[in-house]
Backbone as JSON Lines, residues from 0, in Angstrom:
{"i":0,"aa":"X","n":[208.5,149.47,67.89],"ca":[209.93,149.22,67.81],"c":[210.68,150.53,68.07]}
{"i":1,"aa":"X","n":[210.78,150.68,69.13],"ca":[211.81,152.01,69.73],"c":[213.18,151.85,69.25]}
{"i":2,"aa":"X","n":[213.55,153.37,68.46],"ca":[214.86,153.07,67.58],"c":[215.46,154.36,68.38]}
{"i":3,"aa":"X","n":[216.54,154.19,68.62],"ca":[217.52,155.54,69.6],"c":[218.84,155.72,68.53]}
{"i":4,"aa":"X","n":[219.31,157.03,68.61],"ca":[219.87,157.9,67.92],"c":[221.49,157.08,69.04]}
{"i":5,"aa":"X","n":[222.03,156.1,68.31],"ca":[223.54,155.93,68.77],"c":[224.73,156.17,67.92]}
{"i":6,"aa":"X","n":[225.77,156.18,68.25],"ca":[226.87,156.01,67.34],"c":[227.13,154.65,67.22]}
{"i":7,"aa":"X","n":[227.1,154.42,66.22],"ca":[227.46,152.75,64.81],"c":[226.31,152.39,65.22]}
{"i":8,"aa":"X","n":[225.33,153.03,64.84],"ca":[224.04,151.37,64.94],"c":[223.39,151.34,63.96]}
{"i":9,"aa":"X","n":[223.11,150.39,63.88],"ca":[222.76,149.64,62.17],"c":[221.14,149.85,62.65]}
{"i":10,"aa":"X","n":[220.46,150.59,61.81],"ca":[218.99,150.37,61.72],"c":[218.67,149.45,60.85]}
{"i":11,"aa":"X","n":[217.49,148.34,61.55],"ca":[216.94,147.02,60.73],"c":[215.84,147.72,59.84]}
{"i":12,"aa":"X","n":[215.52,147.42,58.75],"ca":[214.59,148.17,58.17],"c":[213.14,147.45,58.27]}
{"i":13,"aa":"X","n":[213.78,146.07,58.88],"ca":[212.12,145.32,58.96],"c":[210.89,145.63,59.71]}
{"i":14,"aa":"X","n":[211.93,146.46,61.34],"ca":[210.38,146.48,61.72],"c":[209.94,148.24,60.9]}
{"i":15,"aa":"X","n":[210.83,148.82,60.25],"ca":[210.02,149.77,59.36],"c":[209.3,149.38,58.71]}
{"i":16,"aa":"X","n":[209.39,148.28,57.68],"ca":[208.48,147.75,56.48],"c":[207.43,147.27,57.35]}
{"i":17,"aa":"X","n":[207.68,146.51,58.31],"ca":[205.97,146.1,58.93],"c":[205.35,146.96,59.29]}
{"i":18,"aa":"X","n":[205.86,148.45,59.59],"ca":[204.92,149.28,60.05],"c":[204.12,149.92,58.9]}
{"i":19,"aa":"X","n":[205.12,150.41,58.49],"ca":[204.57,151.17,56.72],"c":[203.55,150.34,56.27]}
{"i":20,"aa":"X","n":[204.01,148.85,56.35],"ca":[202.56,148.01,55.62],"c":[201.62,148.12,56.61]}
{"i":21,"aa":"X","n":[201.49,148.5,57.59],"ca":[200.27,148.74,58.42],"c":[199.71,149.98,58.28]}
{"i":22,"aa":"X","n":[199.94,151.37,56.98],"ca":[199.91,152.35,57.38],"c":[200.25,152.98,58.21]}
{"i":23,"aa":"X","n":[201.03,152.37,59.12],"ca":[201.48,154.15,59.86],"c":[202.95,154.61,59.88]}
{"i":24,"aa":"X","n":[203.04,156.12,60.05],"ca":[204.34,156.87,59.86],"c":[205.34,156.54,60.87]}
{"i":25,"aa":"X","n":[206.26,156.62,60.14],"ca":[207.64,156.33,61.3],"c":[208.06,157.97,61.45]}
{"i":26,"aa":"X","n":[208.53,157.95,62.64],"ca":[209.44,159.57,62.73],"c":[211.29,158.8,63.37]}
{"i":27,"aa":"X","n":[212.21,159.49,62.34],"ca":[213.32,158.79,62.91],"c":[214.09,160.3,63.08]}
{"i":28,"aa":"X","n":[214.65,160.05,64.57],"ca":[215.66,161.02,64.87],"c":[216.86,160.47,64.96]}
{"i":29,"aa":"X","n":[217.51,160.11,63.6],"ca":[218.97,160.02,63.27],"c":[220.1,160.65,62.36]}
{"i":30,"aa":"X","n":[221.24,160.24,62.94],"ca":[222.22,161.02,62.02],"c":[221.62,160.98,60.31]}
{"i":31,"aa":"X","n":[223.16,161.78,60.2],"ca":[222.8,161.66,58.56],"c":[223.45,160.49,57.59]}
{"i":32,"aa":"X","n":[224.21,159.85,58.37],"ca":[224.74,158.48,57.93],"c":[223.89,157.7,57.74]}
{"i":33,"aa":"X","n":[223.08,157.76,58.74],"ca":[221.53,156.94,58.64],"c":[220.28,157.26,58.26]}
{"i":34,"aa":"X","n":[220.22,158.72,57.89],"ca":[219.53,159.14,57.16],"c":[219.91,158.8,55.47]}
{"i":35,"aa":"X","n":[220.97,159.19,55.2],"ca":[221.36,158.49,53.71],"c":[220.86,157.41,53.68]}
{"i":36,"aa":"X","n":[221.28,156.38,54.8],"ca":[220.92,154.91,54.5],"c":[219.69,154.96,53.97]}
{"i":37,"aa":"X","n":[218.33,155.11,54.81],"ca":[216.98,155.35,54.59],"c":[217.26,156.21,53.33]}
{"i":38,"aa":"X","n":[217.38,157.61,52.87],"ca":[216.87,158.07,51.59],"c":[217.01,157.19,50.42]}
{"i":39,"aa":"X","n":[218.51,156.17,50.39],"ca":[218.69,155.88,49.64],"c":[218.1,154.74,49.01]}
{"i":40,"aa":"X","n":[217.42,154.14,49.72],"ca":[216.85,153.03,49.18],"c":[215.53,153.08,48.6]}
{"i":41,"aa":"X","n":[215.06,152.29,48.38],"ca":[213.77,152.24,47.52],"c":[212.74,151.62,48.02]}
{"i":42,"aa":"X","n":[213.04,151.17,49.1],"ca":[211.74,150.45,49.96],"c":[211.65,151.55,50.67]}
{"i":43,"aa":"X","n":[211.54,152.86,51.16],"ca":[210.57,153.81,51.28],"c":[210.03,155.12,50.6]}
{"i":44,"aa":"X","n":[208.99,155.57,50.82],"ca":[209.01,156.57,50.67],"c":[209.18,158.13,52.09]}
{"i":45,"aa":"X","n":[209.84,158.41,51.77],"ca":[210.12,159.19,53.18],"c":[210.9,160.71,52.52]}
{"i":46,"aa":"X","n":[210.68,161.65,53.76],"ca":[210.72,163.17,53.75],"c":[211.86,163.39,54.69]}
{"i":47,"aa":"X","n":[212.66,163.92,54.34],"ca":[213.99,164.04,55.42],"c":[213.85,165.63,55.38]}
{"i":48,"aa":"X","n":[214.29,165.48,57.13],"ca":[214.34,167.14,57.61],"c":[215.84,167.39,58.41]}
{"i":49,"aa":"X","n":[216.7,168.08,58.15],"ca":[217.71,168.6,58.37],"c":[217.44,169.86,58.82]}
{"i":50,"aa":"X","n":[218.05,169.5,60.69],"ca":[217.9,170.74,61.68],"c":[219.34,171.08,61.97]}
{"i":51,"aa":"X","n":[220.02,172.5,61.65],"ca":[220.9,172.79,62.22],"c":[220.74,173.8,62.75]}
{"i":52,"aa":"X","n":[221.85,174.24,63.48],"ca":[222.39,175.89,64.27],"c":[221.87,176.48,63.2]}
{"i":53,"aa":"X","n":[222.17,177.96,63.62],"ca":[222.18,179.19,62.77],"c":[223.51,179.4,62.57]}
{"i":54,"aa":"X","n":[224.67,178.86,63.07],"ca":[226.3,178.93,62.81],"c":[226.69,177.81,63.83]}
{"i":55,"aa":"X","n":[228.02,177.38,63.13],"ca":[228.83,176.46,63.72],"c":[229.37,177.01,65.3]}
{"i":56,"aa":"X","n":[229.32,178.16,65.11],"ca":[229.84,178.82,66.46],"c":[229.2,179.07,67.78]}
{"i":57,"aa":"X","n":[227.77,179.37,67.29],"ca":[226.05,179.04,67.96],"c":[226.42,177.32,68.77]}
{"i":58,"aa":"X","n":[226.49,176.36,67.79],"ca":[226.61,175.07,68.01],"c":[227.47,175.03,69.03]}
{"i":59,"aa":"X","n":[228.43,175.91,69.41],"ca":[229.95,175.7,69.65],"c":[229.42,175.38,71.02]}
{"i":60,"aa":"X","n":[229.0,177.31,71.39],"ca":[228.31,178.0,72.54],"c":[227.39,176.5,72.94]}
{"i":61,"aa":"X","n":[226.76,176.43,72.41],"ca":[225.29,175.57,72.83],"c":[225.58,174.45,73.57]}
{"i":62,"aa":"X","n":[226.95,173.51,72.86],"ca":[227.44,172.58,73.38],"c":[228.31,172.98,74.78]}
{"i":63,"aa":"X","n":[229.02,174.04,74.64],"ca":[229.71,174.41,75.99],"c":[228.67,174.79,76.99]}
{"i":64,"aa":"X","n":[227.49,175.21,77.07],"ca":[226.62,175.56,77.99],"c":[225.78,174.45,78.71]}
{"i":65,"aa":"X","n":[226.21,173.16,77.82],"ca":[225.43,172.39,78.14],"c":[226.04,171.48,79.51]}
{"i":66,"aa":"X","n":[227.49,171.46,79.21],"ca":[228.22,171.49,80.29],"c":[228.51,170.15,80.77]}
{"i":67,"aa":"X","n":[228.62,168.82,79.55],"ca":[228.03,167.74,80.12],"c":[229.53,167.07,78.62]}
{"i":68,"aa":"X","n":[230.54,167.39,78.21],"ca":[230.99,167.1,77.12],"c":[232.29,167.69,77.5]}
{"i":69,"aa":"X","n":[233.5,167.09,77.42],"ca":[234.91,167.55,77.18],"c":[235.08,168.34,76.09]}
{"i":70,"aa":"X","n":[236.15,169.24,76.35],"ca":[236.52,170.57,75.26],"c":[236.84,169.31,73.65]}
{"i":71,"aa":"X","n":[237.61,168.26,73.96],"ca":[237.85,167.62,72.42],"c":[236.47,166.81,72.37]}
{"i":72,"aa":"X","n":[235.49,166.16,73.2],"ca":[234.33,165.96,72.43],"c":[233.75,166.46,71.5]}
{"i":73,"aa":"X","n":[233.83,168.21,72.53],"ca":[233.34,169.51,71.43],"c":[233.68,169.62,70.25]}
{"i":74,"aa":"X","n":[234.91,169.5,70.22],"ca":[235.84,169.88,69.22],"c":[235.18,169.07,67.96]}
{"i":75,"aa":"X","n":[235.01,167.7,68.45],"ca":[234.54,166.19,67.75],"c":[233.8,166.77,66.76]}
{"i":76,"aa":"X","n":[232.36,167.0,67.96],"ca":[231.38,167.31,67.58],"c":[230.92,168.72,66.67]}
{"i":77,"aa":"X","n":[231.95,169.51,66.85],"ca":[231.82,170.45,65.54],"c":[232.4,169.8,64.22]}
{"i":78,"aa":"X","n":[233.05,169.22,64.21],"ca":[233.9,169.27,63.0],"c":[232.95,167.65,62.23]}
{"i":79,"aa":"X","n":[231.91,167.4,62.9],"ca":[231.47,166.04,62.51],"c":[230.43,167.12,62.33]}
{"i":80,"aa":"X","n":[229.52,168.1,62.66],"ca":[228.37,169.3,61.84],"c":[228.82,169.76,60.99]}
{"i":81,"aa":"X","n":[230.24,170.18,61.09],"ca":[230.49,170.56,59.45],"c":[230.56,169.85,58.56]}
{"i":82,"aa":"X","n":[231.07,168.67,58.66],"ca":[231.07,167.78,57.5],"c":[229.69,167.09,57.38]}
{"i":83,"aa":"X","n":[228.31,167.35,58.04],"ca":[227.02,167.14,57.89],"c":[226.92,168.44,57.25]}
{"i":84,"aa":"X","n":[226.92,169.32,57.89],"ca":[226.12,170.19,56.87],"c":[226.54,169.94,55.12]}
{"i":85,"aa":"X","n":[227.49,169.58,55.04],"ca":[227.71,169.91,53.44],"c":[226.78,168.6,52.55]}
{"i":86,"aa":"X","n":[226.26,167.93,53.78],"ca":[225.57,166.91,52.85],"c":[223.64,167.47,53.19]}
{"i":87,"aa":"X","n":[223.91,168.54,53.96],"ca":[222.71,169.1,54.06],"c":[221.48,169.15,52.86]}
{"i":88,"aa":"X","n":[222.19,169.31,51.73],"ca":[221.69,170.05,50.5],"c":[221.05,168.15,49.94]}
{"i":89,"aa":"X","n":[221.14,167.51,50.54],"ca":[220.53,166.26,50.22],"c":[219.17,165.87,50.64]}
{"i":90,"aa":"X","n":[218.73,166.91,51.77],"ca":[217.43,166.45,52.94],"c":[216.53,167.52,51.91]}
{"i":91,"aa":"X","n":[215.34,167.02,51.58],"ca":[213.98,167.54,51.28],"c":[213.56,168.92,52.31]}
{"i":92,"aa":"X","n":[214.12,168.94,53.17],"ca":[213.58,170.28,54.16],"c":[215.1,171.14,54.89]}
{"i":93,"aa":"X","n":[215.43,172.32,55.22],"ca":[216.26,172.46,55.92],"c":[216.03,173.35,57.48]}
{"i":94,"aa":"X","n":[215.82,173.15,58.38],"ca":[215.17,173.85,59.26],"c":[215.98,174.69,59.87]}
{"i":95,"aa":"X","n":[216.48,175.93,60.66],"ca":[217.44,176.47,61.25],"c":[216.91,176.63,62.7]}
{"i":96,"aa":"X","n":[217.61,175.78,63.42],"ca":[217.16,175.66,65.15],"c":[217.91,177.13,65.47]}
{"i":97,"aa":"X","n":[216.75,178.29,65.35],"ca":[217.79,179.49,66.18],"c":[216.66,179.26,67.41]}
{"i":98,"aa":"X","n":[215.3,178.87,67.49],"ca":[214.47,179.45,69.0],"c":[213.92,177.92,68.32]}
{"i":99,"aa":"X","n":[213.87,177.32,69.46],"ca":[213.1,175.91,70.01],"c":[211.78,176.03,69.64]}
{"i":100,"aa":"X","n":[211.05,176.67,70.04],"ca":[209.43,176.98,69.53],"c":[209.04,177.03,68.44]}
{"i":101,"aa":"X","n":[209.9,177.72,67.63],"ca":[209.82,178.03,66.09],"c":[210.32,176.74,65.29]}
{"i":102,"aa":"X","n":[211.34,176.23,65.86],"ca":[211.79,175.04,65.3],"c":[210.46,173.64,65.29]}
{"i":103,"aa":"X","n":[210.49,173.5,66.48],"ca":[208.94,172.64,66.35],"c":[207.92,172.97,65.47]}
{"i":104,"aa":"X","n":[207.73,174.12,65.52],"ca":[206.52,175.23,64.89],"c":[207.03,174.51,63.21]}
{"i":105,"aa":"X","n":[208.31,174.52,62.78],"ca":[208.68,173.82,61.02],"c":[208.69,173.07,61.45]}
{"i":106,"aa":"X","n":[208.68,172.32,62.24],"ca":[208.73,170.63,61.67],"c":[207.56,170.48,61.93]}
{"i":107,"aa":"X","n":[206.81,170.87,62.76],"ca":[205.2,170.49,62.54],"c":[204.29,170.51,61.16]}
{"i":108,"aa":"X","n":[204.73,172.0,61.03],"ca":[204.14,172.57,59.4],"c":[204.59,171.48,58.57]}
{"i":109,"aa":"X","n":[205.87,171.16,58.33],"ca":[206.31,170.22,57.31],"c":[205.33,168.49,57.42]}
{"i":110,"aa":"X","n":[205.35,168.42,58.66],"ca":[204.51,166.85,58.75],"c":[203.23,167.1,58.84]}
{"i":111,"aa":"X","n":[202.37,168.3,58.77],"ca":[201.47,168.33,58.25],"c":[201.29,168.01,56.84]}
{"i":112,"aa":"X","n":[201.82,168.94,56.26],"ca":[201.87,169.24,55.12],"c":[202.21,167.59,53.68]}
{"i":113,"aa":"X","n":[202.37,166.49,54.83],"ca":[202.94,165.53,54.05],"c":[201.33,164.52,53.48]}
């Protein structure tokens, strides 16, 4: 069941529960709206990892280089990381994306480690 990272989409939790009852791990790359959803409930057990910048301003750069987003998308899109980060302090892990390699390098360690 291929699940994609959109804005407003309701994740079904069923085909999660059929998987979990099969033993195997889900990996979800979603917001944190939908990450709450998932922590909060009680039909899983699950490890949340929260990847940000090293600064909002890093983010800023990163998004302007990418070259693919209007200046008020940008704008959007910072001011919707800041108001994630402050719910940061909710995720079991916090990772800081400053070098891509290293970043994989923690989230690997961490899903080992589970």
């Amino acid at each position: 069941y291929p699940l994609r990272r959109q804005r407003q989409m309701c994740i079904r939790d069923s085909p999660i529960r059929e998987s979990v009852e099969f033993g195997h791990s889900i990996l979800l790359d979603i917001d944190v709206k939908g990450a709450s959803s998932i922590m909060n409930t009680n039909h899983f057990d699950c490890c949340s990892i929260f990847i940000k910048t090293p600064s909002i301003e890093i983010l800023k750069e990163r998004l302007l280089s990418r070259n693919d987003l209007s200046l008020d998308k940008i704008e959007s899109r910072v001011e919707e990381a800041k108001n994630e980060l402050k719910k940061s302090t909710y995720f079991d892990h916090l990772v800081i994306n400053d070098s891509l390699d290293e970043t994989i390098g923690e989230v690997k360690r961490i899903l080992a480690s589970l």
